[in-house]
TORPAMAR-546915 format. One line per 2 residues: their letters; for each residue x, y, z of C-alpha. Coordinates in Angstrom, 3 decimals, padded with zeros to 6 digits, always signed. Last residue first. Layout:
! residues N
A	X,Y,Z; ...
This chain:
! residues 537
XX	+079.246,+118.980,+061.284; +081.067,+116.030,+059.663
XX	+081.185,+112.581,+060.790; +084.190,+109.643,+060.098
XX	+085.029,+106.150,+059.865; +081.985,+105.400,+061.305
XX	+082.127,+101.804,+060.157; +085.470,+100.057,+058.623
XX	+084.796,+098.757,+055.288; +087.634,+100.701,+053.506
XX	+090.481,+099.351,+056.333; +089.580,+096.032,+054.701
XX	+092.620,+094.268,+053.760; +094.587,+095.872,+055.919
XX	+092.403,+094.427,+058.610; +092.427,+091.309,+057.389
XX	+096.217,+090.957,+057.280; +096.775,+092.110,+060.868
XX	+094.184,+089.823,+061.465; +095.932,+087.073,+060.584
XX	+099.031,+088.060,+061.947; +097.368,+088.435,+065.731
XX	+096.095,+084.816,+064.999; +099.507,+083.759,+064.138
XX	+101.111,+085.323,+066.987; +098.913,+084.398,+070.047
XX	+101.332,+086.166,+072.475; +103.876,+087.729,+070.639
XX	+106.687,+087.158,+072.970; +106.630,+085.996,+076.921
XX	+108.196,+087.423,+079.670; +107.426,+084.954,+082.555
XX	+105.645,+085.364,+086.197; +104.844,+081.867,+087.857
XX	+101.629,+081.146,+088.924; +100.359,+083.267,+085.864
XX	+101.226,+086.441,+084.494; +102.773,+086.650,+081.541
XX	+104.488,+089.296,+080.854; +104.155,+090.175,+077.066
XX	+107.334,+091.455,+075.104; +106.337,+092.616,+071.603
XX	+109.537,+093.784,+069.348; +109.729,+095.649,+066.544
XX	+108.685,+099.060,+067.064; +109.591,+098.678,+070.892
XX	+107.328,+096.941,+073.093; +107.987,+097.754,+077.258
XX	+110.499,+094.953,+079.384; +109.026,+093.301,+082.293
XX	+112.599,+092.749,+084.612; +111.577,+089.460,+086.119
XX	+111.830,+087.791,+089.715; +109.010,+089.879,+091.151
XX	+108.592,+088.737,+094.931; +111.842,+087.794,+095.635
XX	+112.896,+091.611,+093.873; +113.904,+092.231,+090.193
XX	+114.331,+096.169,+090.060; +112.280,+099.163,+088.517
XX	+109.931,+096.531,+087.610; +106.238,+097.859,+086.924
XX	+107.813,+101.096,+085.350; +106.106,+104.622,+085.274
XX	+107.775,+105.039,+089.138; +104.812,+105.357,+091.014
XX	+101.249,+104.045,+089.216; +103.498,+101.613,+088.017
XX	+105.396,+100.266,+090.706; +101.990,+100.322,+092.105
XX	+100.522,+098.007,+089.472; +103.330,+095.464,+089.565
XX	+103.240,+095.463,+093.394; +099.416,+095.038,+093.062
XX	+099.861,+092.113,+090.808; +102.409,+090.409,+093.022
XX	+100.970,+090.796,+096.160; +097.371,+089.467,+094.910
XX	+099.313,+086.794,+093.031; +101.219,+085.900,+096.458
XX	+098.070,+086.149,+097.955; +096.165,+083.819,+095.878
XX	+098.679,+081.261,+096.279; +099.141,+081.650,+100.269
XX	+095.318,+081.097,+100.555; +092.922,+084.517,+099.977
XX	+090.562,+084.690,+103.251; +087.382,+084.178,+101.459
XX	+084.727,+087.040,+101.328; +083.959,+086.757,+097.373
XX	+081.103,+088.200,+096.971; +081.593,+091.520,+098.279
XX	+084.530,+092.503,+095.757; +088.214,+093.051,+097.165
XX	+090.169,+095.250,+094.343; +093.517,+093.914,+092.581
XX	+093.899,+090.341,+092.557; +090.400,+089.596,+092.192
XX	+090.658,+092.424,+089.275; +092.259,+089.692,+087.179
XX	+089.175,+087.591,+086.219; +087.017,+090.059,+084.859
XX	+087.200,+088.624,+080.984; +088.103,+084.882,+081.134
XX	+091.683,+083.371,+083.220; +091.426,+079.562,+081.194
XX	+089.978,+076.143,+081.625; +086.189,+075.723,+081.835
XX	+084.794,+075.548,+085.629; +083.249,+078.568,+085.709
XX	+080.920,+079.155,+089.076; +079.173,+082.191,+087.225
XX	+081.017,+085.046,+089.882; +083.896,+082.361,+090.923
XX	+084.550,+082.188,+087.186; +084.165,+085.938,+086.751
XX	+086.007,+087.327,+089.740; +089.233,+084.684,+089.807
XX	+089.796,+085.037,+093.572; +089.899,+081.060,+093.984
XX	+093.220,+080.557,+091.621; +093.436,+080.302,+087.640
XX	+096.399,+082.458,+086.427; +096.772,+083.340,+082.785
XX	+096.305,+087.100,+083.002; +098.578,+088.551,+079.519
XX	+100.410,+091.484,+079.986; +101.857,+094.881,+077.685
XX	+103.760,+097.655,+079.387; +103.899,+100.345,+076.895
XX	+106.506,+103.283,+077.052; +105.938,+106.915,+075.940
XX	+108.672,+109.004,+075.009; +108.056,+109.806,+072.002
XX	+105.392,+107.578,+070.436; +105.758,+104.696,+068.487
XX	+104.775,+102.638,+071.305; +101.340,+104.005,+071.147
XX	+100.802,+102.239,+067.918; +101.699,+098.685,+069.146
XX	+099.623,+099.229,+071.443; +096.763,+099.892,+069.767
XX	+096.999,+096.689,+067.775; +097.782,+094.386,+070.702
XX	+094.831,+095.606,+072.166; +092.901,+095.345,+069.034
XX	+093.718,+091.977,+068.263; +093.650,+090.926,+072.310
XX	+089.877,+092.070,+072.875; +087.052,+091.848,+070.523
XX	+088.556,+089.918,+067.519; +090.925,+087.623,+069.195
XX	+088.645,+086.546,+072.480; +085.132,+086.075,+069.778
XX	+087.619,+084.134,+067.865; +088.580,+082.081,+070.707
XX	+085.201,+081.929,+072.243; +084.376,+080.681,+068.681
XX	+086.391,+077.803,+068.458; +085.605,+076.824,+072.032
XX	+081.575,+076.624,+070.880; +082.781,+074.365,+068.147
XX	+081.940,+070.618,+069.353; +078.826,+071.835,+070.250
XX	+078.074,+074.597,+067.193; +078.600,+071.191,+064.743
XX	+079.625,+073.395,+061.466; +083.418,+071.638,+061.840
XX	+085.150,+072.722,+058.507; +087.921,+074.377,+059.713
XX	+086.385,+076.975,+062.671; +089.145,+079.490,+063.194
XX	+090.626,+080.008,+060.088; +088.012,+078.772,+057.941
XX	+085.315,+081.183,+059.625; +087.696,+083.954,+059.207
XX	+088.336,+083.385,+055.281; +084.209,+082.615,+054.860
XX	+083.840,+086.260,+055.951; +086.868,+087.801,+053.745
XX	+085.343,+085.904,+050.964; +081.725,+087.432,+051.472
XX	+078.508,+085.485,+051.286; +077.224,+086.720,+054.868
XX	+077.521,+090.289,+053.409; +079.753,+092.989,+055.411
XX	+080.208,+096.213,+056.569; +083.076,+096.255,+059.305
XX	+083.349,+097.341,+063.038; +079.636,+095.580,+064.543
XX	+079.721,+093.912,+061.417; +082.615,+091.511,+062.522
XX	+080.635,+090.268,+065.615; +077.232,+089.578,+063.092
XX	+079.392,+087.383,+060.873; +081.154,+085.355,+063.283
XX	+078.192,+084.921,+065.385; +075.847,+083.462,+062.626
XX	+073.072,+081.499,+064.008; +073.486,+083.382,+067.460
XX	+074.332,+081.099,+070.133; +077.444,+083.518,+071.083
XX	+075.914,+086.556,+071.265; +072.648,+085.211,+073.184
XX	+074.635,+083.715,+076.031; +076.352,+087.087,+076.550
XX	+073.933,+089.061,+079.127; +072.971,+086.005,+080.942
XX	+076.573,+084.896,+081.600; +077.579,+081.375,+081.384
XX	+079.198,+080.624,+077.934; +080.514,+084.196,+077.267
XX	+082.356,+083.782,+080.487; +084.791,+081.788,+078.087
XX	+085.492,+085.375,+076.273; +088.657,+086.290,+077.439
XX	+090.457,+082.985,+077.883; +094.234,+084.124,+078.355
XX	+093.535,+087.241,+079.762; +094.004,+090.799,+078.699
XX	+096.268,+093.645,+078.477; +097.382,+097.226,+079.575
XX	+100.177,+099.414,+080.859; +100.769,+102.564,+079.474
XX	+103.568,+105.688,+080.259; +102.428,+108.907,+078.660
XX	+105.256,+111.268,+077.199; +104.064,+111.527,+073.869
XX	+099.943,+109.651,+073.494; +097.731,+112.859,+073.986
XX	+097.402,+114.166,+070.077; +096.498,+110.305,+069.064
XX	+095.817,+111.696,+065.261; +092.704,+109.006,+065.991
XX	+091.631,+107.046,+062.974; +090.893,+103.935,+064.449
XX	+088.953,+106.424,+067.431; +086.927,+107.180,+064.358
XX	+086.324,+111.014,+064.880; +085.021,+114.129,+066.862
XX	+084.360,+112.200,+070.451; +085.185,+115.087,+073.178
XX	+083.468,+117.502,+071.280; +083.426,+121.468,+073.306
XX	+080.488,+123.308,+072.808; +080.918,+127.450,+071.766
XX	+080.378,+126.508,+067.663; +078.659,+122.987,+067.392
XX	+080.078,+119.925,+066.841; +078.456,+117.049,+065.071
XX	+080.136,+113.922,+067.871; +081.025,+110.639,+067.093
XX	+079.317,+108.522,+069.566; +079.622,+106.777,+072.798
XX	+077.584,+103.908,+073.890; +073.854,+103.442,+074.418
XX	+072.019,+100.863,+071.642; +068.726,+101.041,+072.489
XX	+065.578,+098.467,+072.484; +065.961,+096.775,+075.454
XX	+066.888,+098.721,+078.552; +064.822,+102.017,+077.059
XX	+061.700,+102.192,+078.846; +062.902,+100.483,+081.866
XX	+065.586,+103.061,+082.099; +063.358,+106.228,+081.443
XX	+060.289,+104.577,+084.142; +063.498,+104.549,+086.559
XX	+064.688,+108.140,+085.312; +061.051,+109.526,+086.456
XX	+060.199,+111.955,+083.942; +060.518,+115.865,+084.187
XX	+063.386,+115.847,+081.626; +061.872,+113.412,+079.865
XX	+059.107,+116.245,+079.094; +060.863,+118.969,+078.483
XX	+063.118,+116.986,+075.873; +060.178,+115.515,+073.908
XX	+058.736,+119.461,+073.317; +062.762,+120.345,+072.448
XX	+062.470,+117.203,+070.419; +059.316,+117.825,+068.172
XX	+056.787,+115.042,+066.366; +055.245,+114.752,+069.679
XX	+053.123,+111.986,+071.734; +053.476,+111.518,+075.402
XX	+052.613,+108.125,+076.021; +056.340,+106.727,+077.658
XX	+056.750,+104.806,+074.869; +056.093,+108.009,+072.890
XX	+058.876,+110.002,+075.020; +061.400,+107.402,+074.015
XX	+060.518,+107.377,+070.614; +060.412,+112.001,+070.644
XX	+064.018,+111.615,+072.646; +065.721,+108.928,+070.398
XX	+064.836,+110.513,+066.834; +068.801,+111.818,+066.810
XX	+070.071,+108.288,+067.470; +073.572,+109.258,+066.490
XX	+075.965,+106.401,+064.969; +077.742,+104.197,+067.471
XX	+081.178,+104.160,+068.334; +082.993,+101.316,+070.831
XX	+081.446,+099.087,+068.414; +084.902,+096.815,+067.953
XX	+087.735,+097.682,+070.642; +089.017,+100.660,+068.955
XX	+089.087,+102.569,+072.278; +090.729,+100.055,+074.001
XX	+090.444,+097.174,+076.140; +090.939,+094.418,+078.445
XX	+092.544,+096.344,+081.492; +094.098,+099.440,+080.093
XX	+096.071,+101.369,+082.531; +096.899,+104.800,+081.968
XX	+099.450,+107.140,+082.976; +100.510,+111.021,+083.082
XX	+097.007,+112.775,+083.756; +094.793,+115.825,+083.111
XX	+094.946,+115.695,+078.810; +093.790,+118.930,+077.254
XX	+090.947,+118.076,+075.144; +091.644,+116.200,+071.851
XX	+090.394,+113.391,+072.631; +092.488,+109.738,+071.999
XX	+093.636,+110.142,+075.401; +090.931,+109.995,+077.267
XX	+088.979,+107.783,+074.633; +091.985,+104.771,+076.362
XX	+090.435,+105.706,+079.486; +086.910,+104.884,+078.050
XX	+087.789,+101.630,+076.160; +089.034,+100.712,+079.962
XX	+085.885,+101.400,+081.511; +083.981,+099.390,+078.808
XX	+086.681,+096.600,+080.086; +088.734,+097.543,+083.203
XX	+089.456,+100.976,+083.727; +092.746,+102.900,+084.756
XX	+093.518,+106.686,+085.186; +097.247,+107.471,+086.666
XX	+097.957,+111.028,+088.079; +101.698,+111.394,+089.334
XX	+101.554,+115.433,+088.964; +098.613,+116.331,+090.944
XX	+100.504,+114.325,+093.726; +098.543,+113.097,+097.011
XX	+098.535,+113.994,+100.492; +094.404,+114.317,+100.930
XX	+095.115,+118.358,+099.867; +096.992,+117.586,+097.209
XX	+094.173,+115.729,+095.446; +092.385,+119.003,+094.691
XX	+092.701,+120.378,+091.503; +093.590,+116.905,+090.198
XX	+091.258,+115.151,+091.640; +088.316,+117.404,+090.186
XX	+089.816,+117.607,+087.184; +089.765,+113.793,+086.860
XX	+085.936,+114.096,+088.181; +085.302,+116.435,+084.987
XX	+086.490,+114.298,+082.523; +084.618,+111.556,+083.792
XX	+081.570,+113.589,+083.719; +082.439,+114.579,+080.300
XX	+082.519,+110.861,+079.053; +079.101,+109.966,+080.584
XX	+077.978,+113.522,+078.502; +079.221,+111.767,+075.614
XX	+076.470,+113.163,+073.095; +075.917,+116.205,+071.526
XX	+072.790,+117.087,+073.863; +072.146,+120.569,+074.214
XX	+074.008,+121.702,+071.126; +071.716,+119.079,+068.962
XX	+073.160,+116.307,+067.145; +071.231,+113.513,+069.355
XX	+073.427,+111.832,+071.141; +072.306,+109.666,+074.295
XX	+075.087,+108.069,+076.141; +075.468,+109.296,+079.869
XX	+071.760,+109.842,+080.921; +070.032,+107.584,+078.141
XX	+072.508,+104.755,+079.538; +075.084,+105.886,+082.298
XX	+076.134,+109.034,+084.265; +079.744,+109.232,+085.804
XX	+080.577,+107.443,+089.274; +084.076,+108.180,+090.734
XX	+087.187,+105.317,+092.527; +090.276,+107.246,+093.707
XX	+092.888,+105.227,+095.222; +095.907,+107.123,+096.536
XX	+099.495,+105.395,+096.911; +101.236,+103.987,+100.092
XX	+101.198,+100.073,+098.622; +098.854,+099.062,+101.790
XX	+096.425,+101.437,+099.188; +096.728,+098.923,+096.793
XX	+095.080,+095.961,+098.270; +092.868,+097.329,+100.441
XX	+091.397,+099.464,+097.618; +087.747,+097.216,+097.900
XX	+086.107,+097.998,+093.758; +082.909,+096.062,+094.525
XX	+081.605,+096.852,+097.849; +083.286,+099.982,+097.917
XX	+081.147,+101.551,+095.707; +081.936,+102.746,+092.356
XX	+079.024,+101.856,+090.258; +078.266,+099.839,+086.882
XX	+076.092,+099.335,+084.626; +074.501,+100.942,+081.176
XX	+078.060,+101.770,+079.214; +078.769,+098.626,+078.735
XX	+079.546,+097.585,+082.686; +083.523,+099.364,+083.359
XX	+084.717,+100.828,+086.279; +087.169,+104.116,+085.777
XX	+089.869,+103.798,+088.684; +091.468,+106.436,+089.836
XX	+095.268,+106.090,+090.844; +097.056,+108.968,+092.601
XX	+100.891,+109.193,+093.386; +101.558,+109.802,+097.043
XX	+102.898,+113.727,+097.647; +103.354,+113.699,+101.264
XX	+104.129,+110.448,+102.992; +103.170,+110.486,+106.549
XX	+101.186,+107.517,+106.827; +097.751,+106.281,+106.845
XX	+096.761,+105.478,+103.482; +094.104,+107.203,+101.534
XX	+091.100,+106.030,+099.994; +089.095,+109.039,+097.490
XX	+085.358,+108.134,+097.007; +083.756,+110.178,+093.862
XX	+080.540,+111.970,+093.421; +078.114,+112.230,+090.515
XX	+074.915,+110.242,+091.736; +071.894,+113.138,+092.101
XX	+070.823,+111.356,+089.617; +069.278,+108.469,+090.799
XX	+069.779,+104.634,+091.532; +068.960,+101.281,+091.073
XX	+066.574,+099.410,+089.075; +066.569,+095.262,+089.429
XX	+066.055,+093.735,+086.204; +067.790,+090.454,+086.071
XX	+069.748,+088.985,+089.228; +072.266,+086.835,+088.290
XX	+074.524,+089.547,+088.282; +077.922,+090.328,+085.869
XX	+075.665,+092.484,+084.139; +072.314,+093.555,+085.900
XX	+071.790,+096.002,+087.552; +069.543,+098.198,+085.807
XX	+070.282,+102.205,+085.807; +070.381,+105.142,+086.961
XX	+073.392,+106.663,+088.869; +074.742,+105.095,+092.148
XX	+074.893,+106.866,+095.632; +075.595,+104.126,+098.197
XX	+079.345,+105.770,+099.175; +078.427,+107.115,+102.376
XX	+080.465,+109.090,+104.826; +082.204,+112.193,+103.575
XX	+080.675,+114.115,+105.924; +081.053,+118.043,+104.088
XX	+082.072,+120.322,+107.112; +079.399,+123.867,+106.138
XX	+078.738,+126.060,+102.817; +080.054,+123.181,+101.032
XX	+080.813,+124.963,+097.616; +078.552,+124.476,+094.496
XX	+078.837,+121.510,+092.735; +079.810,+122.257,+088.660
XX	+076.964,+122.116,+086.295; +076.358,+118.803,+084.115
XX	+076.179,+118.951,+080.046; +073.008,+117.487,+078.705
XX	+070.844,+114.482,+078.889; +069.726,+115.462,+082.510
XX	+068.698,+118.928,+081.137; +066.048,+121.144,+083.089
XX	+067.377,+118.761,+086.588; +071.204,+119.658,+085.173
XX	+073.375,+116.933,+086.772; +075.688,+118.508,+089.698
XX	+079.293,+117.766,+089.732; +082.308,+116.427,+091.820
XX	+080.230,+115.542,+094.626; +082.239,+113.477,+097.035
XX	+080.307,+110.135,+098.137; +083.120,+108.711,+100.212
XX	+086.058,+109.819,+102.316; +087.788,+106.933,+103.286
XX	+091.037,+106.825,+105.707; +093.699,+104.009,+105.159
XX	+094.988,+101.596,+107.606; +092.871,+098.317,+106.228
XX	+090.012,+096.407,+106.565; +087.243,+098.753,+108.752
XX	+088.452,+101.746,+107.407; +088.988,+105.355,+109.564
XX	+086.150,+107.872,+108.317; +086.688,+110.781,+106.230
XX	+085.563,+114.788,+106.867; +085.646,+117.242,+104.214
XX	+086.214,+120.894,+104.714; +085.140,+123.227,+101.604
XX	+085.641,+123.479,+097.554; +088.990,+124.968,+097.931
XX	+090.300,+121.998,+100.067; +090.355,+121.431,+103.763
XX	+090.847,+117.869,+104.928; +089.831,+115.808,+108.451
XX	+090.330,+112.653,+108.903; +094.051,+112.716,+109.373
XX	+093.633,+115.921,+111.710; +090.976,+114.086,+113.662
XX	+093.493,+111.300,+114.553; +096.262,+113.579,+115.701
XX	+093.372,+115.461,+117.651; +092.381,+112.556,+119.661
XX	+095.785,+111.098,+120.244; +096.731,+114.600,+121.425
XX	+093.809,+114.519,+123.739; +094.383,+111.515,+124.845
XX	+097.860,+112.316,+125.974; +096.282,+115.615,+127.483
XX	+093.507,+113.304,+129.885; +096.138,+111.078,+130.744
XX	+098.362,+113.712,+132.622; +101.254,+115.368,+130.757
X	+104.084,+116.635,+132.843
């Protein structure tokens, strides 16, 4: 008979067993949520940044040589935190930052499909803590969320044609923290083989680089959450004078980047941020490649011979009003009020002169004849919306459906309720879903601690059944249910089925058709003006 002290005992050791997980690496120990019946093991290195090269390649972790806690997720790498804050200027973080947080679910499945989550902040923000990207919502689904940290700014983004530091080195720790899942992910439960990467934004033109490279590709699905890798300045040229300036604002003096290097490699990465916040433009680049170091960027992403795209299920979109949060946030303000926004958003992708055709074509089409920037400020969040996210989106996907077996789930975020991130971030009141908006539906966020009303949690049940289905079957409706009265049908080569997701869920075709034709027209037009459209060694 068992006596009270061996039922506890068993209850004990069931619950250490779920907490506890032996992989190649070492023994790592979760801890039970405190909003949901999944396990969390946070703050997982992955990698090690090089202290003699921070700009460079990192250096895998080293084994735990005793039971790894996996108990604190407050590691963030360098940087200002600033976008989607109204908080200016507050430094955060260090680089001992690359490690991963893996949620499981408690329950007995074995092989649960995986979805990490890339998050997205222009390549100089961001962080994967809890706080912001909450998996409550998803993991109740019975699937793995993965959520990893990869090196921003200087750190992530500085190329400078040199074998130490080609560039992309935020990329490569992605890359690396993929492998990382998928070498070990079976030993939380989940399926090396039913990998899906997702981003939102700059993460999302980062997933879509992950299959535009030409490295071997370490997943089966992506979702693209408002945009792609030919979303316009994705690419930047090399800054290959970037180490001697930065050192020189920093007063050490040298005409000599291995001398520059030494020394910003010794430097305190929060006098390196605040040094180089304003003045430099850090995104990926088109790699020179050297012989024995491997390129992960080597051409126009527009150009891409898409080697990764057969046999890869996508799902991707945008919302209705992308850029209205362009009228309230700090960071954006100053796009849209410049004198000439048209001209200066089309020259971050084309070359051209204020008194070009093609330029006074686009400001007919969207603006008439109305020069009052008032009465026009909606005109322009429209074009701004077209040109930066649901032209190229459309675009791209279009071109992945092409592919051999590869199907493309495209959607369009209408729906206006109280967990709308951006609007409730920068109290919008404008009409329309704007850039961020969706992932209230998705991931919990810190400042928005309401109890969701019996609107918002349909949406939040619909969206993260949609997802799921996704992230486990490669098909957001695999059958129409109460809950998702549609069959959401993938683009062919000549059609372009949209869900549309808004209080009610619709198929939809062609959103925003004439605009999308317009452009379609422009761009063929001017294919020859595109920038970067390629670098040689």
């Amino acid at each position: 008979m068992f006596t009270y002290s061996a039922i506890l005992l068993v209850i004990i050791s069931h619950v250490e067993l779920r907490l506890l997980v032996h992989t190649e690496v070492g023994s790592i120990q979760g801890v039970p949520a405190d909003d949901g019946d999944y396990v969390m093991f946070l703050g997982i290195p992955y990698a090690r940044v090089n202290v003699s090269n921070p700009f460079g390649a990192s250096i895998p972790h080293e084994k735990f040589d005793k039971l790894f806690e996996a108990f604190n997720d407050s590691a963030i790498c360098p940087q200002m935190q600033q976008l989607y804050s109204k908080t200016n200027h507050l430094y955060g973080g260090s680089l001992d930052c690359l490690k991963l947080n893996v949620y499981v679910p408690n329950s007995k499945t074995m092989d649960k499909a995986v979805y990490l989550y890339i998050f997205g902040g222009r390549f100089v923000h961001g962080h994967s803590r809890k706080s912001s990207y909450g998996p409550k919502y998803l993991v109740r689904h019975d699937i793995i969320v993965v959520t990893i940290n990869y090196r921003l700014g200087p750190y992530g983004f500085m190329c400078m044609d040199i074998p130490e530091i080609p560039g992309n080195q935020g990329l490569w720790d992605q890359y690396k923290a993929i492998k990382w899942v998928r070498d070990h992910i079976r030993a939380f439960g989940g399926n090396p083989q039913k990998i899906t990467i997702g981003g939102h934004s700059s993460g999302a033109l980062v997933v879509d680089m992950h299959l535009l490279t030409k490295q071997p590709r370490l997943f089966q699905q992506v979702i693209l959450q408002s945009g792609t890798a030919t979303n316009p300045g994705f690419v930047v040229p090399s800054n290959t004078k970037a180490l001697i300036s930065i050192a020189e604002k920093l007063g050490f003096i040298t005409n000599d980047t291995y001398t520059a290097l030494s020394f910003l490699a010794k430097a305190d990465p929060e006098t390196i941020i605040k040094a180089t916040t304003d003045e430099y433009n850090w995104k990926p680049c088109i790699e020179k490649e050297f012989e024995g170091v491997a390129p992960f960027v080597v051409e126009n992403p527009e150009f891409s011979g898409e080697t990764n795209i057969d046999g890869v299920n996508i799902l991707g979109g945008f919302t209705f009003k992308e850029c209205i949060y362009s009228l309230y946030s700090p960071t954006y303000k100053k796009l849209i009020s410049e004198p000439d926004v048209i001209l200066s958003s089309i020259n971050r992708k084309f070359n051209f002169k204020n008194d070009s055709n093609f330029i006074n074509v686009v400001k007919h089409f969207y603006l008439g004849d109305d020069t009052d920037r008032k009465s026009n400020k909606y005109k322009i969040v429209d074009f701004l919306s077209d040109f930066d996210f649901v032209y190229p989106i459309q675009r791209q996907f279009k071109k992945y459906a092409r592919h051999k077996n590869t199907n493309v789930y495209l959607y369009m975020f209408s729906y206006e309720g109280h967990l709308n991130r951006m609007k409730r971030l920068f109290n919008i009141t404008d009409a329309g879903a704007t850039h961020f908006d969706e992932l209230g539906y998705i991931f919990t966020v810190y400042y928005i601690p309401d109890i969701p009303n019996s609107n918002d949690q349909r949406k939040i049940d619909q969206m993260t059944t949609l997802w799921t289905n996704f992230i486990k079957y490669g098909n957001p409706t695999p059958v129409r249910t109460e809950l998702l009265p549609v069959s959401w049908p993938p683009l062919t080569t000549d059609t372009v089925p949209c869900l549309q997701i808004d209080s009610n869920l619709t198929v939809i075709s062609r959103p925003f058709h004439s605009n999308m034709a317009f452009w379609d027209l422009f761009y063929d037009a001017n294919l020859d003006k595109l920038k970067i459209v390629s670098k040689k060694p």
